[in-house]
C-alpha positions as a Markdown table, in Angstrom:
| # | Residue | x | y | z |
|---|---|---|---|---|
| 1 | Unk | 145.0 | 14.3 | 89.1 |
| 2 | Unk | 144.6 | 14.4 | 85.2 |
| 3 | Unk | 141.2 | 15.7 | 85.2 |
| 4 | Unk | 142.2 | 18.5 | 87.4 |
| 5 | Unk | 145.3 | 19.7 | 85.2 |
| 6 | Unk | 144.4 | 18.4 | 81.5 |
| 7 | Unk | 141.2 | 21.2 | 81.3 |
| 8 | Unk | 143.2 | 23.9 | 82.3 |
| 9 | Unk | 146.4 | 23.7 | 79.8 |
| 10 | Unk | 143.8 | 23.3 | 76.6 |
| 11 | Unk | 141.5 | 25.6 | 75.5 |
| 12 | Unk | 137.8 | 24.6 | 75.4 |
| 13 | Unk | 134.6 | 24.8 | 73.5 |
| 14 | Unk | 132.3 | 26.3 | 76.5 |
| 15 | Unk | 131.4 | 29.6 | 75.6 |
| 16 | Unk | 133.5 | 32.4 | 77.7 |
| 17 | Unk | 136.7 | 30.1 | 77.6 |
| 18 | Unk | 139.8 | 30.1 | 75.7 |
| 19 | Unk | 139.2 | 33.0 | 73.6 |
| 20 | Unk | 135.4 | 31.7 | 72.7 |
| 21 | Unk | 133.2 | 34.4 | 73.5 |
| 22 | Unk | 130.0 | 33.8 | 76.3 |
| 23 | Unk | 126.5 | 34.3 | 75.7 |
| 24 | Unk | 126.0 | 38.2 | 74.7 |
| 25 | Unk | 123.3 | 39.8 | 73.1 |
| 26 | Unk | 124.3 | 39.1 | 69.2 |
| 27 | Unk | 124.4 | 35.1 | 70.1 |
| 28 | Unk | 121.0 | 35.0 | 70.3 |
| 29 | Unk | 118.5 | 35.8 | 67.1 |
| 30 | Unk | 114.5 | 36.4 | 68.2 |
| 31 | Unk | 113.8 | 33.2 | 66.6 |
| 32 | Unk | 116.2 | 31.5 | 69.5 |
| 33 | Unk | 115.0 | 33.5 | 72.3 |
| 34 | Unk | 111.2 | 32.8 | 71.3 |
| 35 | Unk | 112.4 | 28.9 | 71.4 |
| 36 | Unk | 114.9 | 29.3 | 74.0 |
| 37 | Unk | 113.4 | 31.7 | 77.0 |
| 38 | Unk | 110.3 | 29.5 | 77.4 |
| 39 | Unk | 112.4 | 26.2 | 77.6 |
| 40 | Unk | 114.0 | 27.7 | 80.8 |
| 41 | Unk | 110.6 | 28.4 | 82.6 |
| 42 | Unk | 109.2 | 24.9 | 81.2 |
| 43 | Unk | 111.9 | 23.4 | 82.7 |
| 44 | Unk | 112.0 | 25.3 | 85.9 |
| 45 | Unk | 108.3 | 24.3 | 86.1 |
| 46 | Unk | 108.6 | 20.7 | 85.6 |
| 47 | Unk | 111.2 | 20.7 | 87.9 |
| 48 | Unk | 108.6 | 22.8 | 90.8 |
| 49 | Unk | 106.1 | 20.2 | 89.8 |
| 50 | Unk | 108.3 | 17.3 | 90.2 |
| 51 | Unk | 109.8 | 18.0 | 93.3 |
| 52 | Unk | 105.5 | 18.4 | 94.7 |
| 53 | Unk | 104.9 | 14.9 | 93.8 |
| 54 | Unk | 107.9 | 13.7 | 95.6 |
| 55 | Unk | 106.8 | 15.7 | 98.5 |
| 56 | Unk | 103.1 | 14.7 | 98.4 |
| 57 | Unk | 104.3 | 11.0 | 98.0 |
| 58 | Unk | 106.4 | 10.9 | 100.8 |
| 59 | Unk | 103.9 | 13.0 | 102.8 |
| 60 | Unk | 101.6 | 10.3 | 101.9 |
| 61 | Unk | 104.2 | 7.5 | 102.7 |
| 62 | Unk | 104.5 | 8.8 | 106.3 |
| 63 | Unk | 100.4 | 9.0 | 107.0 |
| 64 | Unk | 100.6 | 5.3 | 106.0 |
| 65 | Unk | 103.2 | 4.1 | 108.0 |
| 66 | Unk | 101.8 | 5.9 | 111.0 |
| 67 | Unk | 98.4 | 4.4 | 111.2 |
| 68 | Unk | 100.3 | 0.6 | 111.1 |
């Protein structure tokens, strides 16, 4: 029951709570969004790619167990 009540009676570091601003358009300098904007799509990516080998292997897993 703590972890529900505790967060909401203290203010918090997460930007957009407590008075602490969110992400706006001063936050960010070019030399962060040239850093952190292509993060975000490597990521994404990585994740895409990921999830094709688990698909493939398991794709591969069934063709195995269906010629036993």
């Amino acid at each position: 029951p703590l972890i529900f009540v505790i967060p909401r009676l203290t203010d918090s570091l997460h930007p957009g709570n407590g008075g602490n601003p969110a992400i706006g358009s001063e936050d960010l300098d070019n030399t962060m969004r040239l850093v952190f904007y292509p993060a975000v799509i490597g990521w994404t990516l990585i994740g895409y790619w990921i999830s094709q080998l688990l698909w493939r292997i398991n794709r591969l897993r069934e063709r195995l167990l269906d010629e036993e």
